[in-house]
C-alpha positions as a printed NumPy array, in Angstrom:
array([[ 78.509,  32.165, 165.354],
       [ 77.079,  30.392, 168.939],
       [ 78.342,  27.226, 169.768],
       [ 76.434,  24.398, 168.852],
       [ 73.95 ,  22.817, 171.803],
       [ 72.259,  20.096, 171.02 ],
       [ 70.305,  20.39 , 174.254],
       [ 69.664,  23.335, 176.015],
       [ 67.016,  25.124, 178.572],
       [ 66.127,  27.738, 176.125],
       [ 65.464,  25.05 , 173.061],
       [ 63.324,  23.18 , 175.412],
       [ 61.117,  26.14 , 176.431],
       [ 60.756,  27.067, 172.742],
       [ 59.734,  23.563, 171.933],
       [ 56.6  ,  23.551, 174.33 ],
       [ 55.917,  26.842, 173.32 ],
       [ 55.998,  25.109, 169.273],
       [ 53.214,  22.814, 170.63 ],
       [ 51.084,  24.835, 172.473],
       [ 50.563,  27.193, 170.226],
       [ 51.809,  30.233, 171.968],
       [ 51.863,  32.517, 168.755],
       [ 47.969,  32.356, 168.816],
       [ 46.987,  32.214, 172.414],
       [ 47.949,  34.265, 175.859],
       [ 49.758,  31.136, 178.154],
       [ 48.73 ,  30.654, 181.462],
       [ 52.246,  29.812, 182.216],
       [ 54.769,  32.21 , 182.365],
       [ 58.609,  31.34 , 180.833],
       [ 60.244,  30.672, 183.988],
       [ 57.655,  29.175, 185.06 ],
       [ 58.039,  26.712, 182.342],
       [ 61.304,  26.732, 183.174],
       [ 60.588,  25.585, 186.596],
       [ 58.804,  22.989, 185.675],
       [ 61.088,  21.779, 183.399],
       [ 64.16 ,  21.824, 185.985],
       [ 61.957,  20.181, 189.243],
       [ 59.68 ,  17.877, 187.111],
       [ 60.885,  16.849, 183.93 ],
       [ 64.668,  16.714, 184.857],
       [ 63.977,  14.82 , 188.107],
       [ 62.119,  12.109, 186.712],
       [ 64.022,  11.652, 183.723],
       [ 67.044,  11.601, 185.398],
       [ 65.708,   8.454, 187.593],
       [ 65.796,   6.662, 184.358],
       [ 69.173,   8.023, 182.026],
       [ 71.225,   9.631, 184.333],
       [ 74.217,  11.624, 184.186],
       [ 77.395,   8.759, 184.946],
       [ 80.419,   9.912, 186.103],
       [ 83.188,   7.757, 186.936],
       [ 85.69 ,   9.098, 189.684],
       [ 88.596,   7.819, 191.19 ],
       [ 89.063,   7.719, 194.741],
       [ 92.747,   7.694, 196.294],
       [ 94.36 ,   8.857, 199.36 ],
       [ 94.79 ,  12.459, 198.128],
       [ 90.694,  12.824, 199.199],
       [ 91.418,  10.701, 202.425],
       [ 89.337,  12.411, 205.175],
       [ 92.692,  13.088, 207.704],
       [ 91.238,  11.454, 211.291],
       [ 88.779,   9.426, 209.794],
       [ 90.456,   5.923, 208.442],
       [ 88.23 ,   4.639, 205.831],
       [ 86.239,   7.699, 204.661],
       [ 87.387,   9.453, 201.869],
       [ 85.259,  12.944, 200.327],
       [ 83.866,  12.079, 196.828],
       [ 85.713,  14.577, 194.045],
       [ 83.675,  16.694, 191.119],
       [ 80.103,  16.382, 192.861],
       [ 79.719,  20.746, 193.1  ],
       [ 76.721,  21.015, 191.779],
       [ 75.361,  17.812, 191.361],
       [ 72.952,  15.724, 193.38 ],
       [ 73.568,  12.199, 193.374],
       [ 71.149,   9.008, 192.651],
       [ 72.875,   6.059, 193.597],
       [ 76.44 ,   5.078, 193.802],
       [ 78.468,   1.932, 192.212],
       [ 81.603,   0.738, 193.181],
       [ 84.057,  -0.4  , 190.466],
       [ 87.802,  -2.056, 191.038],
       [ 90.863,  -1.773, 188.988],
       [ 92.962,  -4.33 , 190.856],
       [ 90.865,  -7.525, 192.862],
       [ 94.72 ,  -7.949, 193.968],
       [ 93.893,  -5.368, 197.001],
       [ 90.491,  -5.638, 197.286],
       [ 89.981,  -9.01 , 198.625],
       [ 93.077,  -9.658, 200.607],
       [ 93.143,  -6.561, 202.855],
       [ 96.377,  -5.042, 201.255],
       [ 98.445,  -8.132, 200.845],
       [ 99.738,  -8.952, 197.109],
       [ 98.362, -11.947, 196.118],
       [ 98.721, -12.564, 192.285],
       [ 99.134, -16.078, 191.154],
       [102.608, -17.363, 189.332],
       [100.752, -18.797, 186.808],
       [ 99.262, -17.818, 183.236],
       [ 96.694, -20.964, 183.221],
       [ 93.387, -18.93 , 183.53 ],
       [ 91.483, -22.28 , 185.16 ],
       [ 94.145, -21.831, 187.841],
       [ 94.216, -18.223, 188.239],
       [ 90.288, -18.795, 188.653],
       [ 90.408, -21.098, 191.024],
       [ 92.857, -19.025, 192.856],
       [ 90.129, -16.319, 192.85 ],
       [ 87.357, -18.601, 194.203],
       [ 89.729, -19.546, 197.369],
       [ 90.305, -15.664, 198.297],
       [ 86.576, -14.735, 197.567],
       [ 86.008, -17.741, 200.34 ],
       [ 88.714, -16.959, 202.535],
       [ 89.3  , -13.269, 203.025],
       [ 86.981, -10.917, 203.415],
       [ 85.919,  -8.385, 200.384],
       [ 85.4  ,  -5.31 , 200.61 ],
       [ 82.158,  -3.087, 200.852],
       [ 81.502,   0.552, 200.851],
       [ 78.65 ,   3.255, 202.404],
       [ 77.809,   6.305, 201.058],
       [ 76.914,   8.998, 202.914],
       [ 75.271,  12.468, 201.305],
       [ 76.29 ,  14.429, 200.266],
       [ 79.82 ,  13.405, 199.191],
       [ 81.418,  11.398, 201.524],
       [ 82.022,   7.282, 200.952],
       [ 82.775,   5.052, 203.608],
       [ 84.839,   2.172, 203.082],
       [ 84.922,  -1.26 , 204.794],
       [ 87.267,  -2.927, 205.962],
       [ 89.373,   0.112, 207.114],
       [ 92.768,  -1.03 , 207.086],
       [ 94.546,  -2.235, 204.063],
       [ 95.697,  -0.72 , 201.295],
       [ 93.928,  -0.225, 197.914],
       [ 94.684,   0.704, 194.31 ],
       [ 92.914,   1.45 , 191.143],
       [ 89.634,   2.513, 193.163],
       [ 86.859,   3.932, 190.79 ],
       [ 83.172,   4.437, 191.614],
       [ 80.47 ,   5.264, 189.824],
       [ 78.02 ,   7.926, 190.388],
       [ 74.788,   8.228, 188.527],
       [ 73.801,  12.022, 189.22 ],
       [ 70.886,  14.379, 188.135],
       [ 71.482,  16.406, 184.68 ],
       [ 72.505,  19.875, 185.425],
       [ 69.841,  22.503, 184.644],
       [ 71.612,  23.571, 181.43 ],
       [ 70.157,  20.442, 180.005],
       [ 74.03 ,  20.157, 178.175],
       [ 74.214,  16.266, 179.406],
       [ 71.742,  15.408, 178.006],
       [ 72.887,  13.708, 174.705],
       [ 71.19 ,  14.393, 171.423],
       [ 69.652,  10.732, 170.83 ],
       [ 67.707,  11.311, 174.35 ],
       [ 66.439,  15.062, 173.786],
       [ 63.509,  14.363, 171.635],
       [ 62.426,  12.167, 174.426],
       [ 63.177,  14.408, 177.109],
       [ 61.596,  17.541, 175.535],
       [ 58.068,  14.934, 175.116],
       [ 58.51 ,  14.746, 178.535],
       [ 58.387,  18.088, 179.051],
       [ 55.444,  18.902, 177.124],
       [ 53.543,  16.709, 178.889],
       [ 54.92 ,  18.263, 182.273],
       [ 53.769,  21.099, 181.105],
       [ 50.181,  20.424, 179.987],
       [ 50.132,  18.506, 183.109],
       [ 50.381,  21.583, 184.868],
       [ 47.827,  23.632, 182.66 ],
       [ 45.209,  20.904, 182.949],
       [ 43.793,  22.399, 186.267],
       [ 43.986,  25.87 , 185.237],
       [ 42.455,  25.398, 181.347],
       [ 39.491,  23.024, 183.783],
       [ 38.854,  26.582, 185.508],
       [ 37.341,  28.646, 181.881],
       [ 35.973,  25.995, 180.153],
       [ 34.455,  28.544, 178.037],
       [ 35.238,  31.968, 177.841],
       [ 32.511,  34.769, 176.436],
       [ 33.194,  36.888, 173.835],
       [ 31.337,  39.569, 171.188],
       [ 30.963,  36.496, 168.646],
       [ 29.714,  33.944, 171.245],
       [ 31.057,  31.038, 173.649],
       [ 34.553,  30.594, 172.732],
       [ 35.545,  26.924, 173.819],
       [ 39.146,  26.214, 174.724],
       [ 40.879,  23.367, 173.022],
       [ 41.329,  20.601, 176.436],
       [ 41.93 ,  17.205, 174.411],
       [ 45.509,  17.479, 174.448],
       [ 45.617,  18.442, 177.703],
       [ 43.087,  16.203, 179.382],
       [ 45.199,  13.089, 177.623],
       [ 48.74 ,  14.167, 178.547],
       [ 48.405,  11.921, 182.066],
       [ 47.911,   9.524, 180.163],
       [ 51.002,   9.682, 177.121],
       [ 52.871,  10.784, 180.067],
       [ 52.148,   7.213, 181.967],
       [ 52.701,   5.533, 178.685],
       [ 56.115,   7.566, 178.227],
       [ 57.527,   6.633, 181.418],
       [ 56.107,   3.405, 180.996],
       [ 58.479,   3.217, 177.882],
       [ 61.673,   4.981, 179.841],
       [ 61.194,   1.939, 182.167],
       [ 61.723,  -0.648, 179.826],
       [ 64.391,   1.002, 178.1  ],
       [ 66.608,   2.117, 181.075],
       [ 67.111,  -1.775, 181.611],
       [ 68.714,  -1.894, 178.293],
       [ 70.432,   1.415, 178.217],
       [ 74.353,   1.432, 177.036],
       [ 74.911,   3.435, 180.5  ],
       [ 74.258,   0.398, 183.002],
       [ 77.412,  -0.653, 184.403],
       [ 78.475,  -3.853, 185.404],
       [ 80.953,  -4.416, 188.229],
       [ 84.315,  -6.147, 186.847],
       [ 87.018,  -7.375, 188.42 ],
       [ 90.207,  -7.047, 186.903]])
């Protein structure tokens, strides 16, 4: 027996094949290059929205030797990055340039007090990244611990990320990529001749996928704001 995928190149394909009615008619579109346009379209733009989050920790064992402050990003082969958060373990180090600075006392109106004064006083810390992999970090000396960013990435092309409450939504998407595509090709043989007569192709599904597509990323909009996935930064 296969393993289980609950989302998966091949199940896409077959899916837009489902809904265009491939059984019945010759495609324009060949299966890679549905494939293709699954990968570079669909993928793309639905990764802007729900995209793959990995959280990675960043020590001195990927210190850049010769470069103080610039350390190379672990466990990006093969992924392209969309924007980068930065996410601390311990405030302890991060806003008193490597001096210890916890306060003797349990009272949390005190300890946040204590936390206003060093958020005034010393200076915090900020961060560049630089693609493909490499993040700069400011202010360069000090110490740090517990140092975890965030990367929001595109899905691999195996689709595998993609969890199973998202891939009826993402194979829409796809679809509509995909009609998308045919709509200037279909435009080309309105009609087509035959023995029995003017044989006219079926465009109303095609000519309105612009616009469910709109509407569809209309609705990924509104939806990313909410998603589970959005991180906030907290301070420990």
């Amino acid at each position: 027996m296969t393993e289980f995928q609950s989302t998966c190149l091949t199940d896409c394909i077959r899916y837009v094949h489902r809904n265009l009615g491939i059984k019945l008619i010759l495609p324009e579109l060949s299966i890679s290059e549905i494939g293709r346009i699954v990968t570079q379209e669909s993928l793309k733009t639905f990764s802007k929205f729900f995209p793959y989050v990995l959280r990675i920790s960043i020590d001195d064992s990927v210190a850049i030797k010769g470069k103080a402050g610039f350390y190379k990003i672990p466990n990006l082969d093969m992924l392209e990055p969309i924007r980068m958060r930065m996410m601390y373990g311990n405030n302890s180090f991060a806003f008193t340039n490597g001096t210890s600075a916890i306060p003797m006392t349990l009272n949390p109106i005190a300890a946040q007090l204590y936390d206003d004064y060093l958020s005034a006083v010393a200076t915090p810390m900020t961060w560049r990244y630089w693609a493909p992999d490499i993040l700069e970090r400011y202010p360069k000396q000090g110490n740090f611990n517990n140092l975890v960013i965030e990367v929001d990435a595109m899905h691999p092309d195996h689709l595998k990320t993609i969890g199973i409450r998202m891939r009826e939504h993402f194979y829409r998407l796809a679809l509509l990529d995909v009609l998308v595509s045919l709509q200037p090709l279909r435009h080309r043989f309105e009609t087509i001749s035959s023995e029995y007569g003017p044989i006219s192709l079926f465009l109303e599904k095609i000519d309105s996928a612009s616009a469910e597509r709109e509407s569809l990323i209309q609705m990924f909009e509104q939806r990313s704001m909410f998603t589970g996935s959005k991180r906030r930064i907290m301070f420990a």
